[in-house]
N, C-alpha and C positions, 0 to 999 in steps of 0.2 A: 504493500500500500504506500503510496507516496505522503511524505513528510508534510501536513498540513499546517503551514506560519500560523497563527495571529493577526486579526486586522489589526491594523496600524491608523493613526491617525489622519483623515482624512480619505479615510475604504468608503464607500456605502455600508450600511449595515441591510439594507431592502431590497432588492430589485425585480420587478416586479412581483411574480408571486411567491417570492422565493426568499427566507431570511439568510443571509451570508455565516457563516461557521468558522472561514480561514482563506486563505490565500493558498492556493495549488501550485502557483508558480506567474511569472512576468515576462514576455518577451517580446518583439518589435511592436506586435499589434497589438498587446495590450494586457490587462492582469488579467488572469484567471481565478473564479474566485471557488470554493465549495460554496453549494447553497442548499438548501431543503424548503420544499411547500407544505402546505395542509397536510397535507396526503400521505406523506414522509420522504415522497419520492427527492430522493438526492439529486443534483444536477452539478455541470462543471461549466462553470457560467464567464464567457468571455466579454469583458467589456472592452469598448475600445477604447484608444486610443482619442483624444479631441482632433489630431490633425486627420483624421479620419471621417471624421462629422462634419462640417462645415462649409460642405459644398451641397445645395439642392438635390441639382441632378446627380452629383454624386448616391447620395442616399436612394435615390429613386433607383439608380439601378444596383444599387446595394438591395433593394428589395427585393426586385428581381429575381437574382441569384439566388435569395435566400429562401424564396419559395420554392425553387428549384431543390436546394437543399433538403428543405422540407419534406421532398418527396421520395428522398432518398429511404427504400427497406432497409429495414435494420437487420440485413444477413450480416452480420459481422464487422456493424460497426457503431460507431456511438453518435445512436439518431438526436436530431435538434425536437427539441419540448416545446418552445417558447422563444420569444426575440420580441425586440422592440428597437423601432430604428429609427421613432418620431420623434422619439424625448432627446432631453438636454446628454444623455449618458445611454449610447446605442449599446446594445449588447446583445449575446447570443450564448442563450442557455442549450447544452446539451448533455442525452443522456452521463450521466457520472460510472465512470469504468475501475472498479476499484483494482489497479494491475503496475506491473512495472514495463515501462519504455522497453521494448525492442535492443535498443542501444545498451540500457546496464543494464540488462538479463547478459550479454553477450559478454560486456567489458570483464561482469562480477562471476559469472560463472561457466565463462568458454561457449564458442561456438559448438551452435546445435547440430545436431547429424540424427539419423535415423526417423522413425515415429515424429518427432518435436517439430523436427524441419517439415516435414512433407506436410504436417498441419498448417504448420507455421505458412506455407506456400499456399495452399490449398484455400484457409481464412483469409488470407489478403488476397489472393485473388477471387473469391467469391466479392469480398469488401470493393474490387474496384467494379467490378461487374455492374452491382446493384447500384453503385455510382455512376458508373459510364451509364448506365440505361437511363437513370436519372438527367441526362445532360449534363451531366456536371466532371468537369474534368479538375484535379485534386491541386496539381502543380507543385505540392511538396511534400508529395511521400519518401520519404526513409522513418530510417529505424525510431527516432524519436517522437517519431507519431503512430508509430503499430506499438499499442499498450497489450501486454502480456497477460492477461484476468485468466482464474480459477476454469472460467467457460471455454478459454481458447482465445483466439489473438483478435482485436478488436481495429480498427483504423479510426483514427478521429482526426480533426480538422477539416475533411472534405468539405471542400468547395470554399473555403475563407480563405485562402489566395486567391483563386480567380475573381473573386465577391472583392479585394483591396484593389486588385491592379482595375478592375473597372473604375475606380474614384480617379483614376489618373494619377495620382498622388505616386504610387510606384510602377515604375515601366516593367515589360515584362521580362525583360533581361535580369530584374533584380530580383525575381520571385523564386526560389529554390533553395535548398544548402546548395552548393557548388558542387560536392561532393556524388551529387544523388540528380542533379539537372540532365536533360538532356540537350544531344549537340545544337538541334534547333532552339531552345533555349538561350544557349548560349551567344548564338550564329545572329539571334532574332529573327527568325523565321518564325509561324504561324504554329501554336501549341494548338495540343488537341489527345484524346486519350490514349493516343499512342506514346506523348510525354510520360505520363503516370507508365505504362507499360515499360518503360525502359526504365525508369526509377525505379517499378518493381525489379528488375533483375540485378538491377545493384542493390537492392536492399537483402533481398535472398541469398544474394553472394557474401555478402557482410556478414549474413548468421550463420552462412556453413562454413566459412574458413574465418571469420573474427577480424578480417582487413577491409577496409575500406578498399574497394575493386580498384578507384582512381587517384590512390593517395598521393598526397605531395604536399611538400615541404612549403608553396605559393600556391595562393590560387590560381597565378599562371599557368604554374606546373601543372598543377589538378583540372584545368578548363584545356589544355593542349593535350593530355591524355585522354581526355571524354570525345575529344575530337578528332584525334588519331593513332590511340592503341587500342588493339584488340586485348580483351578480357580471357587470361589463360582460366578455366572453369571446368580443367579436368579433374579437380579434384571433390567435383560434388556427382555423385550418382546420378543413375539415370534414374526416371524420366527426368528427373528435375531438372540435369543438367542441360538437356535439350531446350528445354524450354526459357531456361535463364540464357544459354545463348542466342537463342532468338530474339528473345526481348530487348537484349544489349544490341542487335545491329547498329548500325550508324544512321541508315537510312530507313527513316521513319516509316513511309509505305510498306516495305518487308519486314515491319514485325508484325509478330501476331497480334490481334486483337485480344482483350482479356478476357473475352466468352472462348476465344478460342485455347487457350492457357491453359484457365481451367476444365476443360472438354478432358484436356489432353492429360491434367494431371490425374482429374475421376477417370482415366481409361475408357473416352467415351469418343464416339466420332466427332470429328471436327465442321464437320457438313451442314451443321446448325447451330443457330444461337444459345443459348442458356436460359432457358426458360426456369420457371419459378421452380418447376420439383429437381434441377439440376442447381439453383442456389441453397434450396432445403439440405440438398446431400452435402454442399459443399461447407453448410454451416454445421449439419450434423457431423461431420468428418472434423473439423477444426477442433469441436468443443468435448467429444468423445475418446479419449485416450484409448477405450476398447475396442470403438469397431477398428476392421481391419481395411487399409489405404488397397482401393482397386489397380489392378494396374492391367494396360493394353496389351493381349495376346502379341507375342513376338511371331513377325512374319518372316524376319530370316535367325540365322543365327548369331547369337553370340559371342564374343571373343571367348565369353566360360565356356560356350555350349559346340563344340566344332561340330561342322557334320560329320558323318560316320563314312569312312573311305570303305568303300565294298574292299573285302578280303577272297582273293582269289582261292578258291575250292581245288586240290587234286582230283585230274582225274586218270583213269586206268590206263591212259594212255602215255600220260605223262611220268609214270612211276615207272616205265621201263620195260622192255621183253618179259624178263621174267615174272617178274610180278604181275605184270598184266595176262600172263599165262595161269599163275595161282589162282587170281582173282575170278578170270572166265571158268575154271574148275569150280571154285566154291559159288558161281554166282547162282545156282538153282537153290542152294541150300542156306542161301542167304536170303534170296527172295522168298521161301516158304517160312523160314521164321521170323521173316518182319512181316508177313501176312498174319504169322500167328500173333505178331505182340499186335497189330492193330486189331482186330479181334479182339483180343481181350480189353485191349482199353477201350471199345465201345460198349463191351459189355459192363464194363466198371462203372465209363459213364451212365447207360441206362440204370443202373442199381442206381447211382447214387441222385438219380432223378426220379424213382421211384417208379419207373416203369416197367421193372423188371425184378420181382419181389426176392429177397435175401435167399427168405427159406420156401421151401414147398406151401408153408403153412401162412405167411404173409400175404396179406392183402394190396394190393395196387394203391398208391396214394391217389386221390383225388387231383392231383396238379397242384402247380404252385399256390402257394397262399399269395392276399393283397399286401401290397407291401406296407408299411406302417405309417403313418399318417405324419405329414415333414413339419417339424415342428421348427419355428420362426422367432427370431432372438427380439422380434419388435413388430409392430404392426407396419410401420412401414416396409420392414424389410418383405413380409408378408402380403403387404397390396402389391410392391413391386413384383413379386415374381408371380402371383396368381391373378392380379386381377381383383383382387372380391374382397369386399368391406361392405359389413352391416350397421349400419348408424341408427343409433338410439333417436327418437325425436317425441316431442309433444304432439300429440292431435287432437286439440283440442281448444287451439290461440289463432284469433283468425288471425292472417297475417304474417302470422310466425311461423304457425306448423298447424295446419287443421286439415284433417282426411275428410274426403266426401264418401260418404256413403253410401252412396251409390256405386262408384267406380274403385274408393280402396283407394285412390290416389292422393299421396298427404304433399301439400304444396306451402309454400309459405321463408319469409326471409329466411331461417335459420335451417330446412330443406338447401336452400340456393345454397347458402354458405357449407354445410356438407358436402354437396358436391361440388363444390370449389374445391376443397380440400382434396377429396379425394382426388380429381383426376390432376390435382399438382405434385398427389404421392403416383400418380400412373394416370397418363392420360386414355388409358382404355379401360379402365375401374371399370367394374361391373357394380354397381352401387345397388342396397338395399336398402330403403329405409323404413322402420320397423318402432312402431309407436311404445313409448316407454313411459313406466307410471313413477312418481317422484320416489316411493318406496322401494324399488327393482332397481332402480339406475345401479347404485355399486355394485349389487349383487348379479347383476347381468355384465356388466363388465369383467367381473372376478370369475364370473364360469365360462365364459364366451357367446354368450347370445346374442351381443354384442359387442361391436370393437371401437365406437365412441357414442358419447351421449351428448348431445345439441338439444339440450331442453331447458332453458331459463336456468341453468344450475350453478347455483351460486356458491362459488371458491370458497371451502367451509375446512377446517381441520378435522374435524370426526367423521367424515366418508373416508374410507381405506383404498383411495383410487390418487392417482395423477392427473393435477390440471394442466390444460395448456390454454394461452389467452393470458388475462379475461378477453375475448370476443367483442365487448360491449361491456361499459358499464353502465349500468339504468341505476335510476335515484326513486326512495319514495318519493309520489306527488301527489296532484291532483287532476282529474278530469273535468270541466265545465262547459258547458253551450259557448258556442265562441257568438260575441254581441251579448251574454247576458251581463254585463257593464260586471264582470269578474273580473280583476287582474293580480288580485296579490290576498295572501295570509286573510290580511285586515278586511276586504271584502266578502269573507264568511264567513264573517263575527254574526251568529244569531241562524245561521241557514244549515238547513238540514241536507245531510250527511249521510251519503250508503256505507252503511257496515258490514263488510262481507270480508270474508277468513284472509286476512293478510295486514301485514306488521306497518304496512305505513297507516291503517286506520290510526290505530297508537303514535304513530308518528306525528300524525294533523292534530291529533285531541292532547300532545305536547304544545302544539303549537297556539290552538284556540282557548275563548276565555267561555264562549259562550253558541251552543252550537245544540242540534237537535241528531238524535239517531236514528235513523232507518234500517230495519234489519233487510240483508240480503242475501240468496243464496251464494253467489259467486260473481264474479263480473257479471254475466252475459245477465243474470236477474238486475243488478246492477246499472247497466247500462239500459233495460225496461224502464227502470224508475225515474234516471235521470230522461228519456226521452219523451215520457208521460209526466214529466216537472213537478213530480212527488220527491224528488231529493234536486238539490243544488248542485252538487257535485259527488264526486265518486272516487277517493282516494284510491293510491292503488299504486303498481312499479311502474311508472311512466311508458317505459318499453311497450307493456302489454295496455297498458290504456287505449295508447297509440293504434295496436295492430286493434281491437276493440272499434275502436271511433271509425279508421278507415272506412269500413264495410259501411257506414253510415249513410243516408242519402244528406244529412242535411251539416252542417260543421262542427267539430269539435276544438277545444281548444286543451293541450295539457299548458297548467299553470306556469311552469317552472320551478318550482319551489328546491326542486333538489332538498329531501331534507334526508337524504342519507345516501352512501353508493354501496353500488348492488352488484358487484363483478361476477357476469355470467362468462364462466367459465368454461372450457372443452375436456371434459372425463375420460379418463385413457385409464387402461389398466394398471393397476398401480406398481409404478418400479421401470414403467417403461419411457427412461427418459429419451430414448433417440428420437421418438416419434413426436414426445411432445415440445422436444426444440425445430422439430420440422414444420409443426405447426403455429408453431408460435413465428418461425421465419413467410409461415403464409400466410397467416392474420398481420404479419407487419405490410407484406405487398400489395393487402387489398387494401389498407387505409393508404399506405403512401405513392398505391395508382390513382388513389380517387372512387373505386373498385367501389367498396364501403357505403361512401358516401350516395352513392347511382343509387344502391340497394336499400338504403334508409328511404331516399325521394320514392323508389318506386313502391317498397310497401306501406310507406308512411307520407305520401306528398299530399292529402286532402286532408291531414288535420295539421294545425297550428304546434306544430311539437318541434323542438330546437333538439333534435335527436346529436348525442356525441359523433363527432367524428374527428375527431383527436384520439389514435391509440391508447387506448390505456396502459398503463406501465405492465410490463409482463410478470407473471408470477414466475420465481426460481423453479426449472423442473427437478425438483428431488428424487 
């Protein structure tokens, strides 16, 4: 964990929703500070710099960028929470990585090799992947920005270079360690992900041999080496090595792209980009010490592996008169006794297949038995190679998840979002989904009636299962007629109330002084009452109010009140962390495509509801 200072006189102690703890560290662009919100979620919050602020359009395409940023998946890297770029003190909160720099992992404890490195490769190129796909190209990756964490190697900074040299303020010549630039770079020629591509291969070089690829004594020395030595890199294995030589070319068009990198490290073809269940694998591989690193079938040989020189056979001819005179003698009596050993070894064989009974008294076996059922170290590993996953789900939340009855067919947002997941773990999933009661959930997990559960299940410590997500975090609220001149708390001081089985009724009657009760059986009675204006409103998890109202012909509004959070979680078998960091890397890609948000407007766009879509911070998969 990195050495946290003390503010010092004249820190912020605020900024925005987040109160400051210490200082993380200082450098060109600005302090970095620890910070924590409400919530407890930690962040590593950079402020800038003032010569940084004070141009307009500066800031304006500072914004720019940073949405960009924004959109960046958190495959393995430390995604942006928060920013603010209007006020007097712009800054840029992102996730908090609790780990050691790249750099003194290396300095303090020697270059990595084996297992560590191929992660190590694997994580940072997953990390630039979800980046480059982002638009966002890094401009100063090396080793003091790939942090070392408990989960596997992380990348931070993306995109806050490119986001400075847009102010003008720095050219793009200035932007890089020297050490880790590339020649275009240098040259000022036009940057683009191929930069970042080439710093990954001296960063990777760095941690298998512990030298900086382009050292020197000037930065002269070090910018004439980047631009006219080749990099000796016989002494990192293959594939790796391959791919780090590639990356080093000089000439930016013939390197690989970082989809294609990592293709090449997961043992996968190169012939396509990296879609979401290839960054899943690639963050599952980074953060998993146990799975095992794939590697590409070898097409030719080896320097280990020679081929095998055919060995010339004697034959009768060649062994000389005599002998070939022995040999034609005994050749009758050679050919009947290799007739008789084949003979008896098929008679052996049949015995020992059961076709041909031991004794007189033995029975013929029936045939082979079914072979025994392949038993799968995680569910992902198990959608991958078969295909087939059965999801738990509610049926009975319109919206969300409710079956017709008629057809058996269960449709709804949290339906979509299962198979999103699924066919990101295998885009040929044979998907089932299969209606689950709040009571069943762990216990169909734990025998396999199901392999995940998508039903409003809220991240809890006393289920015996693995969460991934939360998916969604919903708040208690309230439900109202939109136009009944309802907007807040204070407005249903004295108005009656459906009370039906769930914890934010308690939660509004914390909040109210003075209110009447209506008994209800569940929502849908619920939602009767309030449309027949026997109750005012209808407290309840916002989420489900939402899919509730929808179906309505005429408008609803949820209040907002947020009076608690409700992280609906994804139930995986419990113990099975590989799957639910795959999924957790594909709940990151549908908020930071926008994915999410499409899905909120389309089951929830006709009522008044400010549905999240800001990811919520991920639970630890234990």
């Amino acid at each position: 964990m990195p050495q946290i200072a003390p503010l010092v006189a004249g820190d912020p102690r605020e900024l925005g929703s987040f109160k400051l703890a210490g200082r993380i560290g200082e450098g060109g662009q600005g302090v970095v500070y620890l910070g924590e919100n409400g919530q407890g979620e930690r962040a590593a919050i950079k402020l800038l710099h003032i010569k940084f602020s004070g141009d307009k359009s500066a800031r304006s395409r500072f914004a720019r960028e940073l949405k960009a940023a924004e959109r960046v998946a958190s495959f393995c890297t430390a995604r942006v929470v928060e920013a603010d770029l209007e006020g007097d003190t712009p800054y840029i909160a992102s996730e908090y990585i609790d780990g050691r720099p790249l750099r003194e992992v290396v300095e303090s404890d020697g270059p990595l090799s084996g297992a560590k490195l191929d992660r190590l490769a694997i994580g940072t190129a997953t990390a630039l992947v979800a980046i480059h796909h982002a638009s966002i190209v890094h401009r100063d990756f090396k080793p003091d920005n790939v942090l070392i964490a408990a989960d596997g190697p992380r990348v931070v900074d993306f995109g806050i270079a490119r986001i400075i040299d847009s102010t003008g303020t720095i050219t793009s010549r200035a932007i890089g360690t020297p050490a880790y630039m590339a020649p275009e770079q240098i040259s000022g020629d036009d940057v683009g992900p191929y930069t970042d591509v080439f710093a990954w291969g001296a960063t990777i070089a760095f941690a298998a041999t512990g030298q900086a690829v382009f050292e020197g004594t000037s930065i002269a020395v070090v910018l004439n080496r980047i631009l006219n030595h080749e990099v000796d890199v016989s002494g990192i294995p293959q594939p790796l090595r391959g791919a780090v030589q590639a990356a080093l070319t000089k000439e930016p068009g013939k390197r690989p792209t970082a989809d294609q990198i990592l293709l090449r490290l997961l043992g996968q073809p190169e012939t396509h980009g990296a879609d979401t269940a290839v960054l899943s694998q690639g963050a599952v591989l980074a953060s998993d010490d146990t799975a095992p690193i794939p590697r590409q079938r070898l097409t030719v040989a080896e320097p280990s592996q020679p081929i095998p020189v055919p060995v010339p056979v004697p034959t009768v001819e060649s062994a000389g008169p005599e002998v070939a005179a022995r040999q034609r003698r005994k050749g009758p009596w050679i050919g009947l006794a290799l007739g008789v050993v084949l003979v008896v070894a098929a008679v052996v064989a049949l015995v020992m297949q059961g076709v041909i009974p031991l004794t007189f008294s033995q029975r013929p076996t029936a045939g082979p038995t079914s072979p025994p059922e392949e038993k799968f170290s995680s569910l992902a590993d198990k959608v991958a190679k078969t295909g087939k996953i059965v999801i738990g789900v509610k049926a009975d939340l319109p919206n969300i998840a409710l079956e017709d009855k008629n057809t058996g067919v269960i449709t709804g947002l949290e339906v979509e979002l299962g198979r999103r997941i699924a066919l990101a773990l295998n885009p040929k999933a044979d998907i089932t989904f299969k209606p689950v009661a709040r009571a069943d959930r762990a216990k169909w997990l734990a025998n396999g009636t199901v392999d995940l559960v998508i039903a409003t299940y809220t991240v809890n410590d006393s289920d015996k299962v693995t969460f991934a997500g939360p998916y969604y975090m919903a708040h208690h609220d309230v439900l109202v007629a939109d136009g009944a001149g309802i907007a807040s708390a204070e407005d249903l001081e004295g108005k009656a109330i459906c009370a039906q089985p769930s914890a934010a009724v308690g939660s509004l009657q914390d909040v109210l002084k003075d209110y009447k009760i209506v008994r209800g059986l569940d929502y849908g009675d619920c939602m009767n009452l309030l449309k027949s204006g026997a109750v005012h409103a209808v407290p309840g998890e916002d989420y489900l109010l939402a899919g509730f109202a929808q179906r309505e012909p005429v408008r609803y509004r949820v209040l907002g009140l947020k009076m608690s959070n409700e992280p609906y979680g994804i139930g995986i078998k419990q113990g099975d962390v590989r799957t639910c960091k795959a999924v957790n890397g594909i709940i990151s890609d549908l908020y930071s495509s926008g994915r999410m948000a499409k899905l909120m407007r389309q089951y929830f766009g006709k009522v008044r509801f400010e549905a999240e879509t800001r990811q919520p911070t991920a639970t630890p998969c234990d």
